[in-house]
N, C-alpha and C positions, 0 to 999 in steps of 0.2 A: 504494500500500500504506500500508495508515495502520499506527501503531504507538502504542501504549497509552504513558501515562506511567508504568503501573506495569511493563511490562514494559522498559520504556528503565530506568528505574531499575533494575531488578535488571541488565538485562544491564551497567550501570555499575558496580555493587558486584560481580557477577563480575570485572569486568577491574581495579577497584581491587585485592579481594580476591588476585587472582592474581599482580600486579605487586609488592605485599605480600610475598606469599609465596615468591616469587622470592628477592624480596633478602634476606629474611630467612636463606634456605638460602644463600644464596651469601656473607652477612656470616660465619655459623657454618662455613662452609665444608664443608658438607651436596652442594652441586649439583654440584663438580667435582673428581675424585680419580679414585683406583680405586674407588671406593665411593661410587658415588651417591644420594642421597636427596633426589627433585626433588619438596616438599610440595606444590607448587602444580598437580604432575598429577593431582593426587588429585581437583581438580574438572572434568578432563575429561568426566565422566560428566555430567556437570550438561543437557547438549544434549538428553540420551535425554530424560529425565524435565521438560525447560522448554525448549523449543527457541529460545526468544526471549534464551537465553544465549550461544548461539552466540558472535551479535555481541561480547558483549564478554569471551569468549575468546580470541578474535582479536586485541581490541584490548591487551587483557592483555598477549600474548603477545607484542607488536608495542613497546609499551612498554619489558617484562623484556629483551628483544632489544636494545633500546637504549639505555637507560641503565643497565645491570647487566654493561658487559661487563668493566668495569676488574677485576669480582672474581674472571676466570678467568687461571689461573694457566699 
């Protein structure tokens, strides 16, 4: 399976983008409470419409997983 440089790049900037996003709810204290607001699911949708984002959904999510856990309370 080959894979484009444009499409590696975006699915990169997805999992930067979401890793971002992560920490930034979790610095403001947004992602854990009784009251959650997780910004960085807002680009789960992203797959439908680019499917070569997948990947770096996952990898996003694999990141925010582990080095964002000291912000939960």
């Amino acid at each position: 399976m080959r894979t484009s440089t444009k499409s590696l790049v975006l699915s990169a900037a997805v999992a930067a983008l979401y890793a971002v996003l992560s920490y930034f709810s979790g610095i403001f204290g947004l992602a854990y409470g009784p009251i959650q607001i997780r910004l960085s699911e807002a680009l789960c949708v992203l797959p439908f419409l680019f499917p070569s984002t997948a990947g770096g959904l996952f990898i996003g999510c694999l990141i925010s997983n582990k080095d964002f856990r000291a912000f939960r309370t």
